[in-house]
C-alpha positions as CSV (number, residue, x, y, z in Angstrom):
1,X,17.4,17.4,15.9
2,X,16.7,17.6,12.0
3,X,14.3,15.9,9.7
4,X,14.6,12.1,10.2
5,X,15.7,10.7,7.1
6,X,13.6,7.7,6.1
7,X,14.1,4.3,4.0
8,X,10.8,3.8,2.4
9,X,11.0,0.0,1.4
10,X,8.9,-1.5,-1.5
11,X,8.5,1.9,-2.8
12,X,6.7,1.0,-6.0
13,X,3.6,-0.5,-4.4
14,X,0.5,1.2,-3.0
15,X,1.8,1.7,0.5
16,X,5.0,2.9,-0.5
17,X,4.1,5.8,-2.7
18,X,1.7,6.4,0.3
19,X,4.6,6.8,2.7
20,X,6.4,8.7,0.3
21,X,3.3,11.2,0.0
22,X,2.9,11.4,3.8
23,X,6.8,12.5,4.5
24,X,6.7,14.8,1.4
25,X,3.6,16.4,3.2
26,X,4.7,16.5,6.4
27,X,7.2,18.4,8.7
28,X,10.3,16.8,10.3
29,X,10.8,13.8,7.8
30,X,12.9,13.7,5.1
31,X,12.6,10.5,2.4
32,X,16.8,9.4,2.3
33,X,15.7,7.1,0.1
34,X,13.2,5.2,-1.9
35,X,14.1,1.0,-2.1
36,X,12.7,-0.8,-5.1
37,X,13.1,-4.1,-6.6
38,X,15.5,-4.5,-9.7
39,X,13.5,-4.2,-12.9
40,X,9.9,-2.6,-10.7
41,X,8.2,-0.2,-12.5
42,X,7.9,3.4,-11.3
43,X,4.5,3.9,-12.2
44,X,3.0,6.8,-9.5
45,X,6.5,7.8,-7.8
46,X,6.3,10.8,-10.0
47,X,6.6,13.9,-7.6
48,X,7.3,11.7,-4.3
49,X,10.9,11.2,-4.2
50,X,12.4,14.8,-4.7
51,X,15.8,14.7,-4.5
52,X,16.3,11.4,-2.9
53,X,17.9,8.1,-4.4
54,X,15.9,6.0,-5.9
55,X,17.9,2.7,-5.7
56,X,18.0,-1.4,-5.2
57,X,21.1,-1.5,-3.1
58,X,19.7,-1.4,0.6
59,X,22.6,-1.5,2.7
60,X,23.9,1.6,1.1
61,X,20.5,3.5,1.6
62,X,20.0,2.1,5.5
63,X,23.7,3.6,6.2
64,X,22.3,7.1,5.4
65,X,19.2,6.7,7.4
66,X,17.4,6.8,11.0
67,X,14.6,4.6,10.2
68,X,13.5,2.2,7.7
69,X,9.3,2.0,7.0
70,X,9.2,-1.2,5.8
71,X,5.7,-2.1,3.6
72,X,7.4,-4.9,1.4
73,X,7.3,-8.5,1.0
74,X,8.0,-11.0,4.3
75,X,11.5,-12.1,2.4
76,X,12.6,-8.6,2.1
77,X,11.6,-7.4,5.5
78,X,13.7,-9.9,7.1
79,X,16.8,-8.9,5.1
80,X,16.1,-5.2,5.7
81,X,16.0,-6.6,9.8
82,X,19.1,-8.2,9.4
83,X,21.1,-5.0,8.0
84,X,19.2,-2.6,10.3
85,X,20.5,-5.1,13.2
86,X,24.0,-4.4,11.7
87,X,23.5,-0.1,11.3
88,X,21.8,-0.4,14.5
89,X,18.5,1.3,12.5
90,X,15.4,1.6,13.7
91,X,12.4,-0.4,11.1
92,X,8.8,0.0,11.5
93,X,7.6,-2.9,9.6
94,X,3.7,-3.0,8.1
95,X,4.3,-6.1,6.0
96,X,2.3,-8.8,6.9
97,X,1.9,-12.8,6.4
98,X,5.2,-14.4,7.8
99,X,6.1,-17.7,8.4
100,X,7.4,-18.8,11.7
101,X,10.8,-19.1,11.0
102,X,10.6,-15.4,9.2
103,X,9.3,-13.9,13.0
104,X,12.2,-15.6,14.9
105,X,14.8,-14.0,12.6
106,X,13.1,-10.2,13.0
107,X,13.2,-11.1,17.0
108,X,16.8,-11.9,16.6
109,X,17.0,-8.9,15.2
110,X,15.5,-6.8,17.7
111,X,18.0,-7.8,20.0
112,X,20.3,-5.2,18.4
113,X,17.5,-2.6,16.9
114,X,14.7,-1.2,17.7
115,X,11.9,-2.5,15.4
116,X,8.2,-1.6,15.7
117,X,5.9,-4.4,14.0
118,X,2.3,-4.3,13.6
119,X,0.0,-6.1,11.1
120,X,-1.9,-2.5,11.4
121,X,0.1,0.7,12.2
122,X,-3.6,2.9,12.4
123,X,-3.9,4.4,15.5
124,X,-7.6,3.4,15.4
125,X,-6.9,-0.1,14.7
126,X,-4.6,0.0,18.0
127,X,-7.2,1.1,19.7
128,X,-10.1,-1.3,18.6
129,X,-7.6,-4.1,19.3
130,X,-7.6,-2.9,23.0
131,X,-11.3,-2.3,23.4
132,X,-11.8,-6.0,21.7
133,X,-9.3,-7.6,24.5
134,X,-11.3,-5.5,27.2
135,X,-14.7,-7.2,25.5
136,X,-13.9,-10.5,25.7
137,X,-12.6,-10.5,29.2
138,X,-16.1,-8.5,30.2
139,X,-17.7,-11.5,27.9
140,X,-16.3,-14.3,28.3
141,X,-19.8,-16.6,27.5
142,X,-20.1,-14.8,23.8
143,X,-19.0,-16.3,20.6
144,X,-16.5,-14.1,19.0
145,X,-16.6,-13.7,15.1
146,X,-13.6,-11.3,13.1
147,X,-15.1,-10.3,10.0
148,X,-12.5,-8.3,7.7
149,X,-12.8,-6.8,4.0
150,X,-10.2,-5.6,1.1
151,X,-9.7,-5.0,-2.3
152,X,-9.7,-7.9,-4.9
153,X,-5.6,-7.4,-5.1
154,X,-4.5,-8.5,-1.1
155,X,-3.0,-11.9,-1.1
156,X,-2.9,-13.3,2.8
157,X,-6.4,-14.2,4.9
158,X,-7.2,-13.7,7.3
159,X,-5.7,-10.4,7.3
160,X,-2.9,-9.5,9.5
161,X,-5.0,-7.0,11.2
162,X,-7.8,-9.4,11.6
163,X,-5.6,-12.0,13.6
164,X,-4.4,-8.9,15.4
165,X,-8.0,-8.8,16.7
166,X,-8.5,-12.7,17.1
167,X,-4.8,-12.7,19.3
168,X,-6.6,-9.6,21.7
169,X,-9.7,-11.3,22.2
170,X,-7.5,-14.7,23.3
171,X,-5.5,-12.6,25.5
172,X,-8.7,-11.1,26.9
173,X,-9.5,-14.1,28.1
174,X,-6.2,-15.6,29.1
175,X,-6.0,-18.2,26.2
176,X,-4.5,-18.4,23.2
177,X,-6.3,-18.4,19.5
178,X,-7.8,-20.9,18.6
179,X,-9.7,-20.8,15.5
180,X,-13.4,-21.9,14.9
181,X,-14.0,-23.7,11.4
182,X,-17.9,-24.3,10.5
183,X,-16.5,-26.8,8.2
184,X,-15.7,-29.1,11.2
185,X,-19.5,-28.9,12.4
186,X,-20.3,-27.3,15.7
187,X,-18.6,-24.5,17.2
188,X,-16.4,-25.1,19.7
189,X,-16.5,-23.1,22.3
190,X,-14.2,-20.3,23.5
191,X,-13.0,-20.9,19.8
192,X,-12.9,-17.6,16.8
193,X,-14.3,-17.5,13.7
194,X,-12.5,-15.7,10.9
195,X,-14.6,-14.6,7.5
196,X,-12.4,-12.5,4.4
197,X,-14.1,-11.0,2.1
198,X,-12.1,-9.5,-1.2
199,X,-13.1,-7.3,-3.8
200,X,-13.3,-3.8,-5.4
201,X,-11.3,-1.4,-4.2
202,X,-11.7,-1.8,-0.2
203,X,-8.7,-0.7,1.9
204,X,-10.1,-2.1,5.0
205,X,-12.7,-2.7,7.0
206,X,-12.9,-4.6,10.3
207,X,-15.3,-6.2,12.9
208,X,-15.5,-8.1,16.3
209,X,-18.7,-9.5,16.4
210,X,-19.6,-10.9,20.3
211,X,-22.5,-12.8,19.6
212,X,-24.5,-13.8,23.3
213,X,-27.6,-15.0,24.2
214,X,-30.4,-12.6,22.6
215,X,-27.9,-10.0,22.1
216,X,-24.9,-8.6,19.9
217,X,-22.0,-6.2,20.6
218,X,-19.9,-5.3,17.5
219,X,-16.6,-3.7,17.2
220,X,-15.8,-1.8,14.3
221,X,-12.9,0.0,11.8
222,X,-12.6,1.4,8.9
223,X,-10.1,2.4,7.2
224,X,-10.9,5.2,4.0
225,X,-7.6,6.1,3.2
226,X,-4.0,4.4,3.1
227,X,-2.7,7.5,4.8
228,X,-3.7,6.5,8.3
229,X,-1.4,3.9,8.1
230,X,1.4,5.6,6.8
231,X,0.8,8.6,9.4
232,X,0.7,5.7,12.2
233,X,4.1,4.3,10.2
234,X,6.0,7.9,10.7
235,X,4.7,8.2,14.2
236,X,6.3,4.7,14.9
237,X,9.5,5.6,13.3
238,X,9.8,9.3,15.5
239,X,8.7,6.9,18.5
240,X,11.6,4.5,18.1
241,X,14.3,7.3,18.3
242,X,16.5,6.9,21.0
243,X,14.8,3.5,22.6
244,X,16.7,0.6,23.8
245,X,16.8,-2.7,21.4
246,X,13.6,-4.9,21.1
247,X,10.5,-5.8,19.4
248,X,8.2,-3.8,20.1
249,X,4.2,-2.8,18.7
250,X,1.8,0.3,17.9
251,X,0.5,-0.2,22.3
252,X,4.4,0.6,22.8
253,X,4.3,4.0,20.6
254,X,0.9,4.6,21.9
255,X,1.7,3.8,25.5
256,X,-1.2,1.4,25.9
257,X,1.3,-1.7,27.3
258,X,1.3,-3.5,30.4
């Protein structure tokens, strides 16, 4: 088999041109094609493309393609589902903050692609979801507290990684989120606090706190460089070759399910 050919989508932001970077420096990936928004500027794609098109016309790119890595905008990452449902194209999708109806449509799309969505496509971050699940389950008395930080610029909080956390620690303990405001006075229990911080230039850090009686366990990521998640995106992308339709996550291409 060749170089997979890849759809970078939302190509002009900072985890684009970090894709782009990550296939130009690594073997058996090709960029097919960079997607941008009509009238985005082009500021740091200098060097990243090569020979590949540099266009607005998705459908056209995803034809030429096996996989999409899909950093973009919620609106745009369920229009690139609905066309890779039609190519039958594998998309690895890192966007994050979608509404409810917006996850229905990328599960209807799964049903005729493979599509690997995570709010965090690190390998690390994978696994300090599944260490967090396993915590809560071994303590299920302690208050559990998902602190996250970024750069001044990220728009959605919590973070999609932090609820990623806050969703292992429910399943953990067989329940589903429910999220702990001070605001509302005492904590209730078996309920998850959520604190965002923004500012500087932060790509990501991340902590479980399990605070118990005269004692405190804390869980931690972070996350230096974009690369890691554009490594984990590539990974996703070779993963999904070949697999059946669905919806799946970074425990599927890590084989940490079930």
């Amino acid at each position: 088999m060749g170089a997979l050919r890849i759809v970078v989508a939302g190509a002009t932001g900072r985890m684009g041109r970090t894709v782009m970077r990550a296939i130009a420096e690594s073997e058996g990936f090709t960029l097919a094609a960079a997607l941008v928004r009509s009238g985005a500027r082009s500021d740091g794609m200098t060097g990243t493309t090569g020979d590949a098109v540099v266009t607005v016309d998705p459908r056209s790119a995803i034809s030429a393609a096996d996989a999409i890595v899909d950093f973009s905008t919620p609106h745009v990452s369920v229009r690139l589902s609905a066309m890779a449902s039609e190519k039958r194209v594998p998309q690895v999708i890192g966007t994050t903050g979608f509404a409810a109806d917006q996850e229905l449509e990328i599960e209807a799309a799964a049903r005729k692609t493979v599509i690997v969505k995570a709010p965090n496509l690190s390998v690390g971050v994978t696994l300090l979801a599944n260490l967090v699940k396993h915590a809560a389950r071994a303590l299920p008395d302690f208050d559990i507290e998902i602190l996250e930080m970024h750069h001044r610029m990220k728009v959605d909080a919590p973070s999609g990684t932090a609820l990623l956390l806050g969703h292992a620690a429910s399943d953990g303990r067989g329940a589903s989120l429910r999220v702990s405001d001070p605001r509302q006075g005492a904590r209730e229990k078996g309920a998850i606090g959520f604190a965002s911080l923004r500012g500087g230039t932060m790509v990501g850090e991340h902590q479980a706190i399990f605070a118990g009686p005269h004692e405190r366990l804390v869980l931690s990521h972070t996350a230096e460089d974009r690369m890691i998640f554009a490594r984990g995106a590539l990974l996703a992308a070779q993963w999904a070759q070949g697999r059946s339709p669905g919806l799946y996550t970074m425990n599927d291409v890590l084989g940490l399910s079930g």
